[in-house]
C-alpha positions in Angstrom: 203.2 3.1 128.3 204.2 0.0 130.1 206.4 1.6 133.0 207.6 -1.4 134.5 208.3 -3.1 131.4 210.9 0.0 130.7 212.0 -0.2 134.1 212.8 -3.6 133.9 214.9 -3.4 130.7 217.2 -0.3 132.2 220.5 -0.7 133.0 221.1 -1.8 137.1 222.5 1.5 138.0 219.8 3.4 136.5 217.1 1.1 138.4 219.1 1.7 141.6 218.4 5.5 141.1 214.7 5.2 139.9 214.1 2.8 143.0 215.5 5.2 145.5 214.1 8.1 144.1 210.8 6.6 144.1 211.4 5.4 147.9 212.3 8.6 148.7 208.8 9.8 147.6 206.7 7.2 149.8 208.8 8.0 152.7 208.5 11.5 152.2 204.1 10.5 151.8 204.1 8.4 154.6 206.4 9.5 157.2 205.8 13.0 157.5 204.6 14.8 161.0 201.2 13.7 160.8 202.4 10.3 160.5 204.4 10.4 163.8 201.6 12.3 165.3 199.4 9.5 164.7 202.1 7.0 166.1 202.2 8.7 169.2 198.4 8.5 169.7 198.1 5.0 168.6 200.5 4.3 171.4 198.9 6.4 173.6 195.8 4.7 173.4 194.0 2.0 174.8 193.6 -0.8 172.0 190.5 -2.3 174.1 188.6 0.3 174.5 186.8 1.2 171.3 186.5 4.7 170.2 182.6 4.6 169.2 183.0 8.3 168.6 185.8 7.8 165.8 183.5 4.7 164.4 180.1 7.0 164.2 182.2 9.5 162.2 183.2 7.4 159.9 180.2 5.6 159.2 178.0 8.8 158.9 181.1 10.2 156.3 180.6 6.9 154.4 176.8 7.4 154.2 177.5 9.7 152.1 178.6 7.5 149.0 175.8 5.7 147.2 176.8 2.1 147.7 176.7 2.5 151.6 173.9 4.9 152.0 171.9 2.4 150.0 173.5 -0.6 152.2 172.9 1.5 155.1 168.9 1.9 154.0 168.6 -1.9 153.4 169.9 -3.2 156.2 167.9 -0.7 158.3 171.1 0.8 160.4 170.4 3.6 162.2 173.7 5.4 162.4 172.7 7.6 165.1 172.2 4.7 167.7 174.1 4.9 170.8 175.4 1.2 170.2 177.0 1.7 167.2 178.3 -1.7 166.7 175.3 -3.8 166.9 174.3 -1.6 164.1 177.0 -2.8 162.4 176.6 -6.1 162.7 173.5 -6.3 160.5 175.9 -5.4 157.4 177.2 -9.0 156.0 180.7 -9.4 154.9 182.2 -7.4 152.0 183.7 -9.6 149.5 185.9 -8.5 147.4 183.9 -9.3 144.1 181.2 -6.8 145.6 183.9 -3.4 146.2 185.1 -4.3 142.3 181.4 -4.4 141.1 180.7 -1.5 142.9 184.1 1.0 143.1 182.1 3.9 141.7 179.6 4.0 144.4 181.9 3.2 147.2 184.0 6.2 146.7 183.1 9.6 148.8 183.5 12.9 146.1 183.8 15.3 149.2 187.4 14.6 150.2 189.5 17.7 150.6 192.9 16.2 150.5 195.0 14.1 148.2 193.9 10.4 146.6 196.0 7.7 146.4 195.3 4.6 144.2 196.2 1.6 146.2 196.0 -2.0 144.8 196.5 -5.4 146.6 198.3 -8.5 145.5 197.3 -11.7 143.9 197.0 -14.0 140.8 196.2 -12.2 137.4 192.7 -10.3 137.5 192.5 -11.0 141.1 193.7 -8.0 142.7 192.0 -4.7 144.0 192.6 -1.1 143.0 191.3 1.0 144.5 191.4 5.0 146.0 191.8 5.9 149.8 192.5 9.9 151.2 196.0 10.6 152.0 195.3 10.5 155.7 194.2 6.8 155.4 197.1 6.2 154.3 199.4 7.5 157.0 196.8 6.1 159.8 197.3 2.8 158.3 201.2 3.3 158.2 201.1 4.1 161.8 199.0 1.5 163.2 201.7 -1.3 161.6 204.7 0.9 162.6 203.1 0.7 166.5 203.0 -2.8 165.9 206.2 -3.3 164.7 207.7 -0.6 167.4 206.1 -2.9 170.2 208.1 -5.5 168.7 211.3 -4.2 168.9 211.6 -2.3 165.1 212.4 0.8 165.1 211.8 2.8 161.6 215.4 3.4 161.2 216.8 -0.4 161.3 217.3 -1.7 157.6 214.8 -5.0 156.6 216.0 -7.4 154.6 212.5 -7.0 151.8 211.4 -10.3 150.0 208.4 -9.2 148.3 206.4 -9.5 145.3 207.3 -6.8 143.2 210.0 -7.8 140.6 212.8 -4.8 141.0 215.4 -6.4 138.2 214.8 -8.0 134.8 214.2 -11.7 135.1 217.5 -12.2 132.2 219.5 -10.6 134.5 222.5 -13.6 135.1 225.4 -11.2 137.0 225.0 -10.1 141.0 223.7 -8.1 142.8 220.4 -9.3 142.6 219.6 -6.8 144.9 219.2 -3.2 145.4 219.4 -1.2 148.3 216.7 1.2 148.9 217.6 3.8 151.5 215.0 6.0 152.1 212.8 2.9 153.0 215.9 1.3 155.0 215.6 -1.5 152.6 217.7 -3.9 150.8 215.1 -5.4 148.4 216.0 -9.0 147.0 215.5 -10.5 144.0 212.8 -13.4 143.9 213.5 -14.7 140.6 216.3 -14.7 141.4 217.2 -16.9 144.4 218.4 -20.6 143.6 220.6 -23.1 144.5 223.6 -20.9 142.9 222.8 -17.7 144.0 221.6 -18.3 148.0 224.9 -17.7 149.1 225.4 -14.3 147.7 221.7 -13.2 149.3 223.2 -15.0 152.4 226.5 -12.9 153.1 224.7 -9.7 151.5 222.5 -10.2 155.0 225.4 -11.5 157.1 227.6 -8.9 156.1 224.7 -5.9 156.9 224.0 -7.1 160.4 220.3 -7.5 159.4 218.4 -8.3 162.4 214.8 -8.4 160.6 213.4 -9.9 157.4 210.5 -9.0 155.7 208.2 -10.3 152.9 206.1 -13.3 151.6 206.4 -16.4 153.8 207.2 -18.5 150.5 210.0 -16.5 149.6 211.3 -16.6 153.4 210.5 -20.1 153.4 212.4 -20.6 150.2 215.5 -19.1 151.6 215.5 -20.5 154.8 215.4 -23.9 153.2 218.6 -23.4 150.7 220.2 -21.7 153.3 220.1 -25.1 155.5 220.5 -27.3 152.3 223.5 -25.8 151.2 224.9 -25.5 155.1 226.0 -22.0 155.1 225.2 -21.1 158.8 223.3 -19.4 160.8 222.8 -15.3 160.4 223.2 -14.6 164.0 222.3 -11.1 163.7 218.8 -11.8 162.8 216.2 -11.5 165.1 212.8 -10.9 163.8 211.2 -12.3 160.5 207.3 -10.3 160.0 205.3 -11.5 157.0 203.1 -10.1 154.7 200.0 -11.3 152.0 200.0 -14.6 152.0 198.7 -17.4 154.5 201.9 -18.5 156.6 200.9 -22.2 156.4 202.8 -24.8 157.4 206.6 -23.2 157.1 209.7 -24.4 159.3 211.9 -22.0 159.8 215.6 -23.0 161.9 
């Protein structure tokens, strides 16, 4: 069954409810105590001194899968070396082809905790799926929240979300083109949705929130920013911060 195609075609209050339901889940995943124990460490720590402890861990857990343990054998690493990262080195670049050729192999079968099935963006047949443990996922989640505490975001202060993900049917032609996702702290916006027409209803929706950060692709930003001025609706002077995500910032003015 084609879960987002039913989502898509459900009426906006019952989206609203599915949304938050399923940001209440991922929060719930992510954010638990482990999550802010690992924030607090990550802060703790000294980001220029390398743990090679940490490193020789992990690369001896994933000599355990047959696609590194044969990598590992080729490349002639010695994993018990105490300079860890020369050893390294000899390994070339992992392309992205290569983990989708080789998935099976890649995976460790010893993990006693939960698996998540991850994917990336990208154009049709492009993207990865793939599985990482539980507790990769929170470390990961904590290592962008410290950079995004540093920063001056806190995990309580709403984002204004421009992402990829479409969150309302594509015929929809009445506002909000937006829902509001509280247990993330975010108001997610439409893509498809955003013209010439509609800007100014994104625009006061932001204005009238005091959002002070904006997250998401820098097209979509881009996009925005560029009706916002060509239509001469003002500034937002709440707003502050504007973080990206997936794509290449390229050349992007932003006023």
């Amino acid at each position: 069954m084609d879960f987002e195609k039913l989502y898509l075609g459900l009426p906006y209050g019952i989206q609203y409810l599915l949304l938050n339901a399923k940001g209440y889940l991922i929060a719930k995943r992510r954010y638990g105590r482990k999550f802010h124990q690992a924030l607090k460490s990550f802060h703790e720590s000294d980001r220029r001194v390398l743990d090679i402890e940490k490193l020789k861990k992990f690369m001896l857990h994933a000599n355990k899968s047959p696609f590194w343990k044969k990598q590992f054998a080729h490349y002639q690493l010695n994993l018990e070396s105490p300079n860890i990262v020369d050893e390294l080195k000899k390994l070339p670049i992992l392309s992205k082809e290569v983990v989708k050729k080789n998935i099976a192999g890649i995976k460790t079968v010893d993990l006693d905790e939960p698996i998540i099935t991850s994917s990336t963006s990208g154009t049709t047949g492009s993207g990865l799926i793939f599985p990482k443990a539980h507790s990769m996922e929170i470390r990961q989640w904590a290592v962008w929240w410290r950079f995004r505490n540093e920063h001056g975001i806190n995990l309580d202060d709403t984002c204004a979300w421009f992402g990829g993900r479409s969150i309302l049917n594509i015929d929809r032609k009445k506002p909000p083109y937006w829902i509001h996702n509280r247990p993330m702290s975010q108001i997610m916006f439409s893509a498809h949705h955003l013209n010439e027409k509609t800007v100014a209803l994104y625009f006061k929706k932001i204005k009238s929130q005091h959002i002070r950060w904006i997250h998401g692709y820098p097209s979509q930003i881009a996009y925005f920013a560029d009706l916002v001025e060509k239509t001469g609706l003002g500034a937002l002077n709440d707003l502050e911060i504007i973080t990206f995500r997936a794509e290449n910032l390229g050349q992007i003015r932003l006023r």
